[in-house]
C-alpha positions as CSV (number, residue, x, y, z in Angstrom):
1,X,153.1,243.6,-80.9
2,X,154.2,244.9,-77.7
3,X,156.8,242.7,-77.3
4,X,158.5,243.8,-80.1
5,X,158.4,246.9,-79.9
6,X,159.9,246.7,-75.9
7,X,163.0,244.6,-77.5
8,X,163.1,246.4,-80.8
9,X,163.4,249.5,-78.8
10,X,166.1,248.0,-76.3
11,X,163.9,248.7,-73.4
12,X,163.8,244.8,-73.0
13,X,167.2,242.5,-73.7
14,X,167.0,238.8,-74.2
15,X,167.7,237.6,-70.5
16,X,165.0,240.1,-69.2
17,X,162.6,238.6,-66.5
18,X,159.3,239.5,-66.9
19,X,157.2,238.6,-64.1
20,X,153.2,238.1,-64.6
21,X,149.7,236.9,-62.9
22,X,149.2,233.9,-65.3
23,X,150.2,234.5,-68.9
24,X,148.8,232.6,-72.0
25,X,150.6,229.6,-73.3
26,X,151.5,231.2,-76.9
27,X,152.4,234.4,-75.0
28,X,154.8,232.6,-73.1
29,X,155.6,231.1,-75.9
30,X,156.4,234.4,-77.8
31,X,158.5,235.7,-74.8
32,X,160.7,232.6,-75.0
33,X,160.8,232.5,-78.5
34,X,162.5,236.5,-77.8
35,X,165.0,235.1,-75.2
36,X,163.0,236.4,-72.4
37,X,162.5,234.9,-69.3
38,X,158.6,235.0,-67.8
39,X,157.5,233.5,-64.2
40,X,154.1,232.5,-63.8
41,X,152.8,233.9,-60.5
42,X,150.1,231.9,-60.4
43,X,149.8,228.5,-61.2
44,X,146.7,226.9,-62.7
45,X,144.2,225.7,-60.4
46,X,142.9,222.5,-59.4
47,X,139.2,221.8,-60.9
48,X,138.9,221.5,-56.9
49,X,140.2,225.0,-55.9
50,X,138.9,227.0,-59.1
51,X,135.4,225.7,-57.8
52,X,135.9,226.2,-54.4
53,X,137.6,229.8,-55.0
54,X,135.4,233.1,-53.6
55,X,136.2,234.3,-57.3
56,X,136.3,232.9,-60.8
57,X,139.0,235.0,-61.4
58,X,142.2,233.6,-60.1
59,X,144.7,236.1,-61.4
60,X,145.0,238.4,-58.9
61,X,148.5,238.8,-57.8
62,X,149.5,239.4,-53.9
63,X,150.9,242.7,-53.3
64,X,153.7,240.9,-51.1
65,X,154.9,239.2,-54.4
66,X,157.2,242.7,-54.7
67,X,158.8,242.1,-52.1
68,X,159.9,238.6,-52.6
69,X,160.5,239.1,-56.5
70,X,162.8,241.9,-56.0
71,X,164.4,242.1,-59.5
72,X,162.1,242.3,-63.2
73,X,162.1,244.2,-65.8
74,X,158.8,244.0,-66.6
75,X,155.1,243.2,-64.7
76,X,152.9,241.3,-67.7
77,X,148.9,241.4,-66.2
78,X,146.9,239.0,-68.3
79,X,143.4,240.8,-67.7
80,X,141.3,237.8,-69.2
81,X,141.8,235.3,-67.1
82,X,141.1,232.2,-69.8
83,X,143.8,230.1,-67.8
84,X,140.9,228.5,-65.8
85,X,138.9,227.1,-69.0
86,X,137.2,230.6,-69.6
């Protein structure tokens, strides 16, 4: 819902790169599906690392990422991090 209303108001145009933490498959999907671009910040863990992690929640994104990423139109935070299995 979102989504559409960032294209249908022309704040977002298809090529737009949307950055984010660790965005759900179908809402990936959904950004594709507009001609977006998205980039995963971070990548799904190992059974290994999420274990071994200080935090279950692996979604946290480094502040440093802004300077490395320095062009996107739009910073996507998934909250619920489900991308480990719950």
């Amino acid at each position: 819902m979102l989504l559409g209303s960032l294209i249908e108001n022309k704040i977002l145009k298809p090529g737009a790169k949307i950055i984010a933490n660790r965005p759900f498959d179908t809402t990936k999907g959904h950004i594709g599906a507009s001609k977006l671009f998205v980039k995963a910040l971070n990548p799904m863990a190992s059974p290994s690392d999420f274990y071994a992690a200080d935090s279950v929640f692996m979604g946290n994104i480094d502040p440093e990422i802004f300077d490395k990423e320095k062009k996107f139109d739009a910073l996507l935070m998934t909250l619920t991090d489900n991308g480990g299995g719950g």
